[in-house]
Phi, psi and omega in degrees: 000146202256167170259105225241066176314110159302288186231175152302126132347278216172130137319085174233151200227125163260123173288168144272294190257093205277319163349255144350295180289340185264278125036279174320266205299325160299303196284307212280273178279009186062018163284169161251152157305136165230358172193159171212145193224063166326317170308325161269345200066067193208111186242135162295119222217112168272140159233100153091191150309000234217166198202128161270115167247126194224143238233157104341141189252331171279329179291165202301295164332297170273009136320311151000295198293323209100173137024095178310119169330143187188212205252336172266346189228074173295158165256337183236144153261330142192177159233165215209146155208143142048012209248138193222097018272178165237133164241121164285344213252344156269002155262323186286326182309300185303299211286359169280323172290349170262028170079028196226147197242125190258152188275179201295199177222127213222189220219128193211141189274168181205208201291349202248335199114211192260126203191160182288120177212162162286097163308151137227179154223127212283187209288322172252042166076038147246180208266152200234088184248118167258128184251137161287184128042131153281115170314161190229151171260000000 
């Protein structure tokens, strides 16, 4: 039997700033909360089908990890979701009024195939990829 991956799951991002990160991925991207399990340090985040988690690096989880995430010790390198519809030009528009600078728009493969998609970065630098479409020929 083969192991057949749909989608992303999840995600887990160890923080600094649980505040600030929560802010981005609600406001910035449109996720919800769909949980917070405060005793371990972990608030849940829905996109989509799919789950953002993000651990505290002084709570009880992130203490784990080591090292606060930072520009010499990342834990993740990016993640990409999805997005339907891609408008670019109402993605950069958006993501300018929230103070966030979005990269060109370049054309990268994903779960879908070869599509358009936008790099950015979130408040504590890690990478973002919002994906369109799989191009048609």
């Amino acid at each position: 039997m083969a192991i057949r991956v749909r989608e992303i799951d999840h995600v887990v991002l160890r923080v600094i700033d649980l505040d600030r990160m929560l802010r981005f991925y609600t406001e910035v991207l449109g996720c919800q909360v769909e949980r917070r399990q405060e005793e371990i340090g972990l608030v849940q985040l829905r996109a989509g089908r799919s789950m953002v988690d993000l651990v505290p690096v002084d709570g009880r989880l992130g203490l784990r990890g080591g090292a606060a995430p930072g520009r010499e010790g990342r834990n993740v390198d990016h993640l990409c979701f999805r997005v339907d519809p891609f408008d670019a030009d109402e993605i950069h528009a958006h993501l300018a009024a929230h103070g966030v600078q979005g990269g060109p728009v370049e054309s990268r493969y994903g779960a879908e195939g070869e599509g358009p998609s936008i790099y950015l970065d979130d408040p504590e630098g890690n990478t973002v990829e919002l994906k369109g479409p799989p191009a048609t020929v």
